[in-house]
PDB file of N, H, CA, C and O in Angstrom:
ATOM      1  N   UNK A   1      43.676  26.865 -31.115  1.00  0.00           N
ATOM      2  CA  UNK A   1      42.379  26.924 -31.753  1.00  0.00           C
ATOM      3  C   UNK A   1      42.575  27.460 -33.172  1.00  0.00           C
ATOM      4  O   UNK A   1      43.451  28.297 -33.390  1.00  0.00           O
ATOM      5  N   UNK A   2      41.713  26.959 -34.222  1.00  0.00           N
ATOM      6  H   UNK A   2      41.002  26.279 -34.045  1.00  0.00           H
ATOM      7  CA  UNK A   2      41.952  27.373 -35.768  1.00  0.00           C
ATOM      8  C   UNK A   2      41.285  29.161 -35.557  1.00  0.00           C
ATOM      9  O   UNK A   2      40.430  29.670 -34.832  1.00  0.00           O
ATOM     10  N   UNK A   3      42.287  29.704 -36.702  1.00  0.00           N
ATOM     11  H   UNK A   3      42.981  29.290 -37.291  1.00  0.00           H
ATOM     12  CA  UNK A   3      41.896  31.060 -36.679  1.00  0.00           C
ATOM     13  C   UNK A   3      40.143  30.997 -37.300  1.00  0.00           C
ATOM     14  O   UNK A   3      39.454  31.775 -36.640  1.00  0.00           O
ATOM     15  N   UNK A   4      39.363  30.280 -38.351  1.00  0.00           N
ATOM     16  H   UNK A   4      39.923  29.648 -38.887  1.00  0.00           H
ATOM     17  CA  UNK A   4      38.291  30.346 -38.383  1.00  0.00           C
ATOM     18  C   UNK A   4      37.354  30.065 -37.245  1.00  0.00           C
ATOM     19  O   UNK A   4      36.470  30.905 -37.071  1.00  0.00           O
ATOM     20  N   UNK A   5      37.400  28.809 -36.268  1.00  0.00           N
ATOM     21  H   UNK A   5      38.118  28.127 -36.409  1.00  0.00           H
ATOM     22  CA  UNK A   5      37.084  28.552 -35.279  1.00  0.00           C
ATOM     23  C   UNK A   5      37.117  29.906 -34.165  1.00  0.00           C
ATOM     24  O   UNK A   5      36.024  30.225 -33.697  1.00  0.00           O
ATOM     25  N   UNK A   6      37.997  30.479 -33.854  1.00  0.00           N
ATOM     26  H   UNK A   6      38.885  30.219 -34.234  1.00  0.00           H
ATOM     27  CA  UNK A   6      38.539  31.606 -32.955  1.00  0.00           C
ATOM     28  C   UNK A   6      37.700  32.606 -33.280  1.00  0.00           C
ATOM     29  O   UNK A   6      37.279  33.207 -32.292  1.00  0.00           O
ATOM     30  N   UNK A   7      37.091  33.212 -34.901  1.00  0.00           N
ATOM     31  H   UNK A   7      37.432  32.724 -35.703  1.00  0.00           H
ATOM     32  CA  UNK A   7      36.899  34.573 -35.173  1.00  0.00           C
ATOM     33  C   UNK A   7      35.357  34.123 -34.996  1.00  0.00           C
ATOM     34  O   UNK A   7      34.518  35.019 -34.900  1.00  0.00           O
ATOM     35  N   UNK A   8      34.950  32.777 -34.949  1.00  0.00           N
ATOM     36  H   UNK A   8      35.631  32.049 -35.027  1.00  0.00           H
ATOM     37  CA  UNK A   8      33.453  32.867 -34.632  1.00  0.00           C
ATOM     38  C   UNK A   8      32.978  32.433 -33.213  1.00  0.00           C
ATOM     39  O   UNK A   8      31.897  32.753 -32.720  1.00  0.00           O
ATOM     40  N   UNK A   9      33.903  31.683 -32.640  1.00  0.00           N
ATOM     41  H   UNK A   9      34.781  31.423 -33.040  1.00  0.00           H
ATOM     42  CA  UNK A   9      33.518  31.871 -30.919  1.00  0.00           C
ATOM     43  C   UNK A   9      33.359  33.163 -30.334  1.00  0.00           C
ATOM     44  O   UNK A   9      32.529  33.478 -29.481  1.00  0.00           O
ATOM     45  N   UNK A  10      34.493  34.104 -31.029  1.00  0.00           N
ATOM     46  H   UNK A  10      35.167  33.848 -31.722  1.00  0.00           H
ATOM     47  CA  UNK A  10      34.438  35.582 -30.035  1.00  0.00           C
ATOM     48  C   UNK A  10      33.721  36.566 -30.901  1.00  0.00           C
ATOM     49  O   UNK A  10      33.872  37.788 -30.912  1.00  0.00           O
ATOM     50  N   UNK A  11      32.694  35.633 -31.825  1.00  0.00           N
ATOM     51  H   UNK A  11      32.571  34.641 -31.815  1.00  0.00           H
ATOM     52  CA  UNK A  11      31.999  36.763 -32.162  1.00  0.00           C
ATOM     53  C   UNK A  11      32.321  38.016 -32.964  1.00  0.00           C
ATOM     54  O   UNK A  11      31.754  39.108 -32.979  1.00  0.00           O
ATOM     55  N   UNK A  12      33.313  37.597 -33.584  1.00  0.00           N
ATOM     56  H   UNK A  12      33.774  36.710 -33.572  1.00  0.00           H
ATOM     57  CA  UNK A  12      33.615  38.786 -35.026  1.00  0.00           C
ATOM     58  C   UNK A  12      32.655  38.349 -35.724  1.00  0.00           C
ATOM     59  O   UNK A  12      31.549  38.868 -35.870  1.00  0.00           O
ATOM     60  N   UNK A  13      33.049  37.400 -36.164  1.00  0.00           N
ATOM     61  H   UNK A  13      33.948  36.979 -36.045  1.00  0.00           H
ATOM     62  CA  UNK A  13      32.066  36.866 -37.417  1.00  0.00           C
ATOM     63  C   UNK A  13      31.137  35.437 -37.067  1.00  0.00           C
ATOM     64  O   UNK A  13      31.551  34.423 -36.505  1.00  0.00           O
ATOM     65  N   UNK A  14      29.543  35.747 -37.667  1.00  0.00           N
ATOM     66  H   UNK A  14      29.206  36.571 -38.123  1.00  0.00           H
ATOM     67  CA  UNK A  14      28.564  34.824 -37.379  1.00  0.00           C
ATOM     68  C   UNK A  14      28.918  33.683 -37.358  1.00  0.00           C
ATOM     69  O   UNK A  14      29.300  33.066 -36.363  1.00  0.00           O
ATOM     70  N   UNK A  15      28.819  33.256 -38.539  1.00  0.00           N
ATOM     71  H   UNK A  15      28.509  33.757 -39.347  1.00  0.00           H
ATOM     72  CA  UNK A  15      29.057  31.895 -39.075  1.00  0.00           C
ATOM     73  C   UNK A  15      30.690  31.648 -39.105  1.00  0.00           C
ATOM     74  O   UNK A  15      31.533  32.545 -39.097  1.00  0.00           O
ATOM     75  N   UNK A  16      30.912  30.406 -39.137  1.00  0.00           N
ATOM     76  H   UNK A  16      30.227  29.677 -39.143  1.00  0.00           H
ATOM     77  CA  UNK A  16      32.242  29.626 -39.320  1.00  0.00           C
ATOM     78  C   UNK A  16      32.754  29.570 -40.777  1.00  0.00           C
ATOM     79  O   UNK A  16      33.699  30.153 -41.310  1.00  0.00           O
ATOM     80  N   UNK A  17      31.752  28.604 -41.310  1.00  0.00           N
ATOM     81  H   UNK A  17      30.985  28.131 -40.877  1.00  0.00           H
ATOM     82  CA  UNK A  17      31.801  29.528 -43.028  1.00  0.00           C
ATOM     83  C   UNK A  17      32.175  29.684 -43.902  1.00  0.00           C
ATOM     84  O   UNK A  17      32.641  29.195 -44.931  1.00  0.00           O
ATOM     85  N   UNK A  18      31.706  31.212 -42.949  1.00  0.00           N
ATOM     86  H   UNK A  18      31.328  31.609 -42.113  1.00  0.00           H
ATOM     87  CA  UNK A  18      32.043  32.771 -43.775  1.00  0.00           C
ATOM     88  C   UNK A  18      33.398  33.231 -43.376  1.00  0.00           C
ATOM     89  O   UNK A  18      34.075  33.876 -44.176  1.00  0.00           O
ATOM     90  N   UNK A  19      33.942  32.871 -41.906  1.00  0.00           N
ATOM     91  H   UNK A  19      33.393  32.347 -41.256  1.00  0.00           H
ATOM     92  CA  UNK A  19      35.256  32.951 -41.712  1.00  0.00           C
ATOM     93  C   UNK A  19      36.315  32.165 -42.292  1.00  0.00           C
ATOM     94  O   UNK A  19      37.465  32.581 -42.431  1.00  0.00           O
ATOM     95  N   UNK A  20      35.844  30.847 -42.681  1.00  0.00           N
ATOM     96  H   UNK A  20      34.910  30.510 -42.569  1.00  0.00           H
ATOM     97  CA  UNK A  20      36.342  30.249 -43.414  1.00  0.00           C
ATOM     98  C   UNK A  20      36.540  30.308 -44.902  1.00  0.00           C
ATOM     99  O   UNK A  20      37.511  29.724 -45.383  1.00  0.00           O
ATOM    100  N   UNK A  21      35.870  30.832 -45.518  1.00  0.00           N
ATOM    101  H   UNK A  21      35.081  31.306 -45.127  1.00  0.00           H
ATOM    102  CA  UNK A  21      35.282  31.319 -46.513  1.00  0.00           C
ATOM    103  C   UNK A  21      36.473  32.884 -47.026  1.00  0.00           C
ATOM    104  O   UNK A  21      36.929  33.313 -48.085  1.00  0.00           O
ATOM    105  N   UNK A  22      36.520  33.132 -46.114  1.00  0.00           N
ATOM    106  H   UNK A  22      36.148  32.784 -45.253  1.00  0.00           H
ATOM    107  CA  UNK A  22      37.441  34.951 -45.619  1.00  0.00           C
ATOM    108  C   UNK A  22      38.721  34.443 -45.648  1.00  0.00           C
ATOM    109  O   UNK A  22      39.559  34.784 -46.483  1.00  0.00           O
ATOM    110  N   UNK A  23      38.956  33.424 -44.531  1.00  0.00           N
ATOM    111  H   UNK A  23      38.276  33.147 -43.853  1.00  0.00           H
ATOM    112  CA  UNK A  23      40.223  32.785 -44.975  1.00  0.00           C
ATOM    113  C   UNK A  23      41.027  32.260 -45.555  1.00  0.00           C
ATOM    114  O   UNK A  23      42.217  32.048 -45.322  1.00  0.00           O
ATOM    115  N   UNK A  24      40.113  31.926 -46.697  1.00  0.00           N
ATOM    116  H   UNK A  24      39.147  32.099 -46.887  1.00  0.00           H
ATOM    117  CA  UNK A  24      40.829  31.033 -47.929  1.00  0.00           C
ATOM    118  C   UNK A  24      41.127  31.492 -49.110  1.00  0.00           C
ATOM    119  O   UNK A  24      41.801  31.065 -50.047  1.00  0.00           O
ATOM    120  N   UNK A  25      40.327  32.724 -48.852  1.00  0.00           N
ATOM    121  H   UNK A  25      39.779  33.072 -48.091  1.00  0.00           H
ATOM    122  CA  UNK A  25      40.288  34.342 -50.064  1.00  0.00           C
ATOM    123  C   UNK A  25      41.320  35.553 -49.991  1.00  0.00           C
ATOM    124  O   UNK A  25      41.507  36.609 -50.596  1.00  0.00           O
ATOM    125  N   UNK A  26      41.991  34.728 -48.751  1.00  0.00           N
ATOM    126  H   UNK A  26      41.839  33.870 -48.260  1.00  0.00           H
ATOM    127  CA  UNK A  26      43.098  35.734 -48.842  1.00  0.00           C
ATOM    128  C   UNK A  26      42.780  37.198 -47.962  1.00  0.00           C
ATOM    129  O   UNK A  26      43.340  38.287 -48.089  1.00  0.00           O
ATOM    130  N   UNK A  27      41.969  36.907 -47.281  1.00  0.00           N
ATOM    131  H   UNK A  27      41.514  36.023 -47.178  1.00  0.00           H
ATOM    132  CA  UNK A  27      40.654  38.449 -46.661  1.00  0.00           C
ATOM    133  C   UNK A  27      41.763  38.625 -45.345  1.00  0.00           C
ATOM    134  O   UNK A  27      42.183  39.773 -45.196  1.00  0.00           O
ATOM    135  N   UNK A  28      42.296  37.526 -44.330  1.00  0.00           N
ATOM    136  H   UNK A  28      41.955  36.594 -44.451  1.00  0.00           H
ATOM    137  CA  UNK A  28      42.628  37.333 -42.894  1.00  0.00           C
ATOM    138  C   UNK A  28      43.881  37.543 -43.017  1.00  0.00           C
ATOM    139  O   UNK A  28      44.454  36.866 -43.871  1.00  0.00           O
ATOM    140  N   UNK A  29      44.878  38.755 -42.037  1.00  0.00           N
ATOM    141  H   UNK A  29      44.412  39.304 -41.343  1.00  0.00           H
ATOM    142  CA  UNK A  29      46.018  38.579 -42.087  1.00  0.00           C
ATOM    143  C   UNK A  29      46.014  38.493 -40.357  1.00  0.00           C
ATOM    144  O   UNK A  29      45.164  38.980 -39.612  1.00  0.00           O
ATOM    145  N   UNK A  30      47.141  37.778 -40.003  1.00  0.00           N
ATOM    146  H   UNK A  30      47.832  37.382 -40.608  1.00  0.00           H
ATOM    147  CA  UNK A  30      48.301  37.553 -38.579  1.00  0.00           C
ATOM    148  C   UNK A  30      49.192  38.178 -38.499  1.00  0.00           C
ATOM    149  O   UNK A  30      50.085  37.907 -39.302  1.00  0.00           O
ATOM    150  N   UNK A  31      49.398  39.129 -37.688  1.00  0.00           N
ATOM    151  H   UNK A  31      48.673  39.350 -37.036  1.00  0.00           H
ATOM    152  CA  UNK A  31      50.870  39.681 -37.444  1.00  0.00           C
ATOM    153  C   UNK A  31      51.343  40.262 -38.536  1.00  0.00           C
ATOM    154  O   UNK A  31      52.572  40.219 -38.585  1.00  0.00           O
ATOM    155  N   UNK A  32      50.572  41.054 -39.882  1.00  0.00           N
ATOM    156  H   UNK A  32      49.573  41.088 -39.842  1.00  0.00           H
ATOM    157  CA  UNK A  32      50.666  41.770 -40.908  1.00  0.00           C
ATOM    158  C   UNK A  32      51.154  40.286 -41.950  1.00  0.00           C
ATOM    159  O   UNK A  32      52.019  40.505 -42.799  1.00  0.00           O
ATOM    160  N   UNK A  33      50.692  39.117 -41.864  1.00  0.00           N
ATOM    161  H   UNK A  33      49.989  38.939 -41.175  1.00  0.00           H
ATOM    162  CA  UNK A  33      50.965  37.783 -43.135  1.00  0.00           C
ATOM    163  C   UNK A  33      49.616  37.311 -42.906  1.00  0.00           C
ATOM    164  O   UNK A  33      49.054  37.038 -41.845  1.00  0.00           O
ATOM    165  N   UNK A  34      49.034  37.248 -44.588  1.00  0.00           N
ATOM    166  H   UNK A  34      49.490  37.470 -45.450  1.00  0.00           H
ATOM    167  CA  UNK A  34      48.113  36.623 -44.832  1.00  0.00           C
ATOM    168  C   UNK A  34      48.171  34.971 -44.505  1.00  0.00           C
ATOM    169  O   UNK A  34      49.030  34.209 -44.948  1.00  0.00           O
ATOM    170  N   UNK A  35      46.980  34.578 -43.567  1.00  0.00           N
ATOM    171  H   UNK A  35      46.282  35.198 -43.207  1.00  0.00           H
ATOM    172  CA  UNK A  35      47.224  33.276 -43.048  1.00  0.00           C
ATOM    173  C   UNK A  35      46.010  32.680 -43.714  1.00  0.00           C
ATOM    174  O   UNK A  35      45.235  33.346 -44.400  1.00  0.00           O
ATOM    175  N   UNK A  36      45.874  31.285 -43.457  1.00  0.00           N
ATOM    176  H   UNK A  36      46.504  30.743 -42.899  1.00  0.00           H
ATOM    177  CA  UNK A  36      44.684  29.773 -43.752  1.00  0.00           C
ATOM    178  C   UNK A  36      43.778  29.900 -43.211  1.00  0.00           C
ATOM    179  O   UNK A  36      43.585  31.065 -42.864  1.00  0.00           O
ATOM    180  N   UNK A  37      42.889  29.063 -42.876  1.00  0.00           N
ATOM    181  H   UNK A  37      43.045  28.116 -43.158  1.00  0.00           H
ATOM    182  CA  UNK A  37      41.925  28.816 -41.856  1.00  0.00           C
ATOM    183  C   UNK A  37      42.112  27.737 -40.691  1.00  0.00           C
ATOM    184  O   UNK A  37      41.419  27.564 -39.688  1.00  0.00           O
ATOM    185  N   UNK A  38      43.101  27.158 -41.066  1.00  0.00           N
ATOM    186  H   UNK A  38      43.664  27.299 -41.881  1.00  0.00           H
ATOM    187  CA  UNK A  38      43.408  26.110 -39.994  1.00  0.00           C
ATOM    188  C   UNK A  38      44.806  26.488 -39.350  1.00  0.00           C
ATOM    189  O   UNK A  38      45.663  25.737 -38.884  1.00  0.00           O
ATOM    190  N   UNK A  39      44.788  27.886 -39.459  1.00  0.00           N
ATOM    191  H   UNK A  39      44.092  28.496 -39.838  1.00  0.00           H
ATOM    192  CA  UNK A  39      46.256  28.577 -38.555  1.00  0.00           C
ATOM    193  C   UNK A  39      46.115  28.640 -37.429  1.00  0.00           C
ATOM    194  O   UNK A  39      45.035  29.043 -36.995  1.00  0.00           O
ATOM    195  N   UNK A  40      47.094  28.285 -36.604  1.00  0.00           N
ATOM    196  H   UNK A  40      47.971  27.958 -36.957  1.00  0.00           H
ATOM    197  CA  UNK A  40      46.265  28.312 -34.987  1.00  0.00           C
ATOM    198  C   UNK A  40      46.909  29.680 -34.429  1.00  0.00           C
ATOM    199  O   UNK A  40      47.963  30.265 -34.682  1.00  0.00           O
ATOM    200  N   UNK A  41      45.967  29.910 -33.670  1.00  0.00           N
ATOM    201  H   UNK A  41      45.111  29.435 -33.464  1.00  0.00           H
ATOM    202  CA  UNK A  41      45.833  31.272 -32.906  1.00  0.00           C
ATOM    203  C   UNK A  41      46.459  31.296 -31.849  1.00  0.00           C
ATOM    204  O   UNK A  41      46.203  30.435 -31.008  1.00  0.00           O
ATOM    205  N   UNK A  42      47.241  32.076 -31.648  1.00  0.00           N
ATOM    206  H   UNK A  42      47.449  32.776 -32.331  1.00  0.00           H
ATOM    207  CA  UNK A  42      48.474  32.203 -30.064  1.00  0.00           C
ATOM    208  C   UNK A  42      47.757  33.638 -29.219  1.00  0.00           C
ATOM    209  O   UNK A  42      47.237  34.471 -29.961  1.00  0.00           O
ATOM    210  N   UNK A  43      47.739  33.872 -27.914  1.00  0.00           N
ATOM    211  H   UNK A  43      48.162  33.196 -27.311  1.00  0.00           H
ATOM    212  CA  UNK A  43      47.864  34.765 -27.417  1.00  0.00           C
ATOM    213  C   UNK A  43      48.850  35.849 -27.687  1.00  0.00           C
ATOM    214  O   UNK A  43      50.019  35.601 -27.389  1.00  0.00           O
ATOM    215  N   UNK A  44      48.563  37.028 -28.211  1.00  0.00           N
ATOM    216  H   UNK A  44      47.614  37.229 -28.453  1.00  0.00           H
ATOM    217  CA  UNK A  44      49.609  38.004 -28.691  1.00  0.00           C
ATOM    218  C   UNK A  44      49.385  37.936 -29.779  1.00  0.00           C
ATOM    219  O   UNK A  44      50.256  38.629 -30.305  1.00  0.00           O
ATOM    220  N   UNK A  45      48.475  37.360 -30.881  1.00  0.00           N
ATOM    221  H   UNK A  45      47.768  36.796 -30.454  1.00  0.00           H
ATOM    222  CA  UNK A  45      48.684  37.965 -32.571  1.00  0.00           C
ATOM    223  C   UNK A  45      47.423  39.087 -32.797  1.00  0.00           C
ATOM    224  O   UNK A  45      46.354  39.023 -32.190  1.00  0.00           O
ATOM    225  N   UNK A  46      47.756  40.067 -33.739  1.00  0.00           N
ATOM    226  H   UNK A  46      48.624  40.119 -34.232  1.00  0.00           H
ATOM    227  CA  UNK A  46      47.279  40.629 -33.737  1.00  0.00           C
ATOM    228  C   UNK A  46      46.342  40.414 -35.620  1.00  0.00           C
ATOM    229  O   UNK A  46      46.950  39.900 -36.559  1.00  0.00           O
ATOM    230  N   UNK A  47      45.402  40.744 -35.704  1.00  0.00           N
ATOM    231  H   UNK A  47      44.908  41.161 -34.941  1.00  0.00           H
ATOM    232  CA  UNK A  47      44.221  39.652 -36.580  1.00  0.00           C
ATOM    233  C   UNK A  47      43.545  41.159 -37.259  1.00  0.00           C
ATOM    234  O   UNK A  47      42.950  41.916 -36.491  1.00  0.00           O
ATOM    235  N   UNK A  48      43.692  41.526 -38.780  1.00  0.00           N
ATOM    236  H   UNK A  48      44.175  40.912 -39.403  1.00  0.00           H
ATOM    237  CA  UNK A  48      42.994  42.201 -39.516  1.00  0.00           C
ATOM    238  C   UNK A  48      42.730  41.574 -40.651  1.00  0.00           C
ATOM    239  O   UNK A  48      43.433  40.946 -41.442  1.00  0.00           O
ATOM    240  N   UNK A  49      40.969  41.994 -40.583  1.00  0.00           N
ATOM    241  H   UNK A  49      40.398  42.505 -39.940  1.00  0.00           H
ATOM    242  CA  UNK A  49      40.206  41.475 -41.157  1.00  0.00           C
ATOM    243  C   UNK A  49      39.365  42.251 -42.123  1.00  0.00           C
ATOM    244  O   UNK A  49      38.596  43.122 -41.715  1.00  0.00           O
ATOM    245  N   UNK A  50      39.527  41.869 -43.781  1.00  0.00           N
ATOM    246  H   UNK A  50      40.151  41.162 -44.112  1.00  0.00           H
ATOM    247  CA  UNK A  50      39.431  42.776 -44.704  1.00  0.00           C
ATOM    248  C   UNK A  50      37.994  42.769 -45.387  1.00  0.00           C
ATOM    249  O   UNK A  50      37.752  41.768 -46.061  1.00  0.00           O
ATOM    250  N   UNK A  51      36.942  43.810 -45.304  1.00  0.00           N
ATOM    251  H   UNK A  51      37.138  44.623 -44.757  1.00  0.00           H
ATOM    252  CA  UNK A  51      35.595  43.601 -45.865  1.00  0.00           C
ATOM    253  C   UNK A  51      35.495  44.343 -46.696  1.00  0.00           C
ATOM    254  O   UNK A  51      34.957  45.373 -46.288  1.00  0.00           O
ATOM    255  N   UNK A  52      35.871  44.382 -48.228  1.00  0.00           N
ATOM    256  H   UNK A  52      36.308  43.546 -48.559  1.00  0.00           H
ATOM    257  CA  UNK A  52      35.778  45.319 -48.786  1.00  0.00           C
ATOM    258  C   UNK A  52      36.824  46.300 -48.952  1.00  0.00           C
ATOM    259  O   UNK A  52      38.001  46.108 -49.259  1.00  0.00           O
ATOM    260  N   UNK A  53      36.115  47.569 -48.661  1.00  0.00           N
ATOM    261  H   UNK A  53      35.159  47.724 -48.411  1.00  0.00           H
ATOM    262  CA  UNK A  53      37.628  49.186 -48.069  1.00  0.00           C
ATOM    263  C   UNK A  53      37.719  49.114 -46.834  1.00  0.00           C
ATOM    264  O   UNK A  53      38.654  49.713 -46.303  1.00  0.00           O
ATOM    265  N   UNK A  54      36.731  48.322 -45.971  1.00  0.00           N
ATOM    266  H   UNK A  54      35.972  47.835 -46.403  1.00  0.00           H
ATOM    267  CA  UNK A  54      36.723  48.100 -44.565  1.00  0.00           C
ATOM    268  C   UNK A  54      38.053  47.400 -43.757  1.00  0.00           C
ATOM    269  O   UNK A  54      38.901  47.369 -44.649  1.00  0.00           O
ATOM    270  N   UNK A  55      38.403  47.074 -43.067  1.00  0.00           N
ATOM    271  H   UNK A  55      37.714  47.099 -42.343  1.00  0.00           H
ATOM    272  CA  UNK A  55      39.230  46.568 -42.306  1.00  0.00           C
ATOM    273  C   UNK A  55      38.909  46.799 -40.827  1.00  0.00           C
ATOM    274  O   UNK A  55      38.888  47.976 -40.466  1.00  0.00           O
ATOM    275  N   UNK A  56      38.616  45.701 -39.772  1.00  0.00           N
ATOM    276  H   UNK A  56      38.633  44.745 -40.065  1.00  0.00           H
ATOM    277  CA  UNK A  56      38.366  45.083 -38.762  1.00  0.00           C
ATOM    278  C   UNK A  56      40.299  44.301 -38.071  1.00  0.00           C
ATOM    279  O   UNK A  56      40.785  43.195 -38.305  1.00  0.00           O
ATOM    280  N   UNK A  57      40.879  45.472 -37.232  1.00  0.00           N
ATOM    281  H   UNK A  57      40.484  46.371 -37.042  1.00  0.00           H
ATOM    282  CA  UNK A  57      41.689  44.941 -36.380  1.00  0.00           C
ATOM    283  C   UNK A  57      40.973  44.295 -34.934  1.00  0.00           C
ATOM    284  O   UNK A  57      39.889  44.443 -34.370  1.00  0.00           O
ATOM    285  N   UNK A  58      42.177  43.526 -34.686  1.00  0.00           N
ATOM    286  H   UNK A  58      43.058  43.406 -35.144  1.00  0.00           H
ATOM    287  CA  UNK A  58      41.508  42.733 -33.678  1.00  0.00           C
ATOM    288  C   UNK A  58      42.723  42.258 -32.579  1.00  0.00           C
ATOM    289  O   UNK A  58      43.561  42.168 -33.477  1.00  0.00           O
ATOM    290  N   UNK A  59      43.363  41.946 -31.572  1.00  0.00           N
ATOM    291  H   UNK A  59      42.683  42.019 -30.842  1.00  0.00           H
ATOM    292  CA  UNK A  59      44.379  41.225 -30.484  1.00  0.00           C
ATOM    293  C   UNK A  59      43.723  40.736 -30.237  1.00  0.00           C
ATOM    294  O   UNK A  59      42.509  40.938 -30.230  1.00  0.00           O
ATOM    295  N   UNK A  60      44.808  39.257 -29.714  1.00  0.00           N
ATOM    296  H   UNK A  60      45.795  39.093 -29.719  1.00  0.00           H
ATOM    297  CA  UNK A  60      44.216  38.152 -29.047  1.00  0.00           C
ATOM    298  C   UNK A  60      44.679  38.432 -27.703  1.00  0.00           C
ATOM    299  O   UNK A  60      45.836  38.799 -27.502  1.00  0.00           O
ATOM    300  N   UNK A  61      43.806  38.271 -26.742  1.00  0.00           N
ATOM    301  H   UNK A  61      42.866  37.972 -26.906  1.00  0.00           H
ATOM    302  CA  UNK A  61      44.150  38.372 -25.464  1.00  0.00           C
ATOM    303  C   UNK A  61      44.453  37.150 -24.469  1.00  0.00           C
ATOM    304  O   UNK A  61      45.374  36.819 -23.723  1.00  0.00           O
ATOM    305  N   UNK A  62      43.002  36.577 -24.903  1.00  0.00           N
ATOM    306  H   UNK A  62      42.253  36.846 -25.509  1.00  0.00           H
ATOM    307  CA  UNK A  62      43.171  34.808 -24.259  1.00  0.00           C
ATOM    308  C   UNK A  62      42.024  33.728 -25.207  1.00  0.00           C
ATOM    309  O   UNK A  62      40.801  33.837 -25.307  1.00  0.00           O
ATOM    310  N   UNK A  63      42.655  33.024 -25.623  1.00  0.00           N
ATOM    311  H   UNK A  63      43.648  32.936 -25.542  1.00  0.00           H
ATOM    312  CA  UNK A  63      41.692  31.458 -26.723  1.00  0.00           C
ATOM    313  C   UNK A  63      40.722  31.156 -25.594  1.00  0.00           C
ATOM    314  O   UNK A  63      41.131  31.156 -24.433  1.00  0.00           O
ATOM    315  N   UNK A  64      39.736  30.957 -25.822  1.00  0.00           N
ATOM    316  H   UNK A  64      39.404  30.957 -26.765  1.00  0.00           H
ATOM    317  CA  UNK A  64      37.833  31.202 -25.450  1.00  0.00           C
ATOM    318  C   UNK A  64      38.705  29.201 -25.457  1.00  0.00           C
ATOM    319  O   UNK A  64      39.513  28.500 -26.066  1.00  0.00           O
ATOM    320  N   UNK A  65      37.415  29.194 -23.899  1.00  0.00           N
ATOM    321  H   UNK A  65      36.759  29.764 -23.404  1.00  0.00           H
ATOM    322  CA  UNK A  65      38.039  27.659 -23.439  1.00  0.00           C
ATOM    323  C   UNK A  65      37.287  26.691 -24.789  1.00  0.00           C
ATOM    324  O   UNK A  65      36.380  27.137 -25.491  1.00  0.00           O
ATOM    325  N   UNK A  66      38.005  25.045 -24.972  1.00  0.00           N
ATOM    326  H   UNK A  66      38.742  24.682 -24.401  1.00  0.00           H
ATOM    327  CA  UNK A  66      37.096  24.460 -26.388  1.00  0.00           C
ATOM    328  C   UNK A  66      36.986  23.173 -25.739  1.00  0.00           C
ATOM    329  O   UNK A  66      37.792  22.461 -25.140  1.00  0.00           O
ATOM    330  N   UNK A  67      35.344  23.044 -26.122  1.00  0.00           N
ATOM    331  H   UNK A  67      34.689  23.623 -26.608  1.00  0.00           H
ATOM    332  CA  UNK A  67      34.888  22.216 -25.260  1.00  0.00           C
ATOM    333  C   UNK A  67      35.891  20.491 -26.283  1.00  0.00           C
ATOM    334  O   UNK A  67      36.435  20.411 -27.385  1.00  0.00           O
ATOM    335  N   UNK A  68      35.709  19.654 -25.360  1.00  0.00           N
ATOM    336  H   UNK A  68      35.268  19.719 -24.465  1.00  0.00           H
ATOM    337  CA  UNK A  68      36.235  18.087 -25.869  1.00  0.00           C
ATOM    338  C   UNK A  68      34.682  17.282 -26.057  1.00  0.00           C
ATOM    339  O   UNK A  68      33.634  17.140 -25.427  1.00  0.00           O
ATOM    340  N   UNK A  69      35.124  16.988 -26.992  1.00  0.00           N
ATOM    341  H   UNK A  69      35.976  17.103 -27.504  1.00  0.00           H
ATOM    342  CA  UNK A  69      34.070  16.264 -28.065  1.00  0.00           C
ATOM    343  C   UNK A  69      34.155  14.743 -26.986  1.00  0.00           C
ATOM    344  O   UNK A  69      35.280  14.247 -26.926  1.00  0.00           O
ATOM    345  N   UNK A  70      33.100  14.071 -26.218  1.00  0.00           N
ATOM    346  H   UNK A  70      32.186  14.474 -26.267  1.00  0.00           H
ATOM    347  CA  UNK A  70      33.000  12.665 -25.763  1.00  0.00           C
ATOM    348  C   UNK A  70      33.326  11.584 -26.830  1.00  0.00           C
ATOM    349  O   UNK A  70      33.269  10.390 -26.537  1.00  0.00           O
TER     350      UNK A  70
END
């Protein structure tokens, strides 16, 4: 699953976007490396997320099931 996709299914962030938006600004790091928005997300990375002086850590535990488009 894309890391923008991922941070708005589980509800970090509202909109897609704005995660997307976060991601392309250089805001999202993986495993301490600033990643894209179309980085895909593994079980085991660990995801900080920069707002400002703020910072939002996060682990992935398990990718939220994705539905198939008919």
């Amino acid at each position: 699953m894309r890391l923008d996709k991922y941070l708005k299914e589980m509800r970090i962030i509202k909109r897609r976007t704005v995660a997307n938006a976060l991601c392309n600004n250089d805001k999202v790091s993986v495993n301490g490396v600033v990643k894209k928005a179309f980085y895909e997300v593994a079980v085991g990375d660990k995801i900080a997320i920069r707002y400002g002086e703020n910072e939002i850590t996060h682990e992935v535990i398990k990718i939220p099931y994705e539905r198939k488009k008919k």
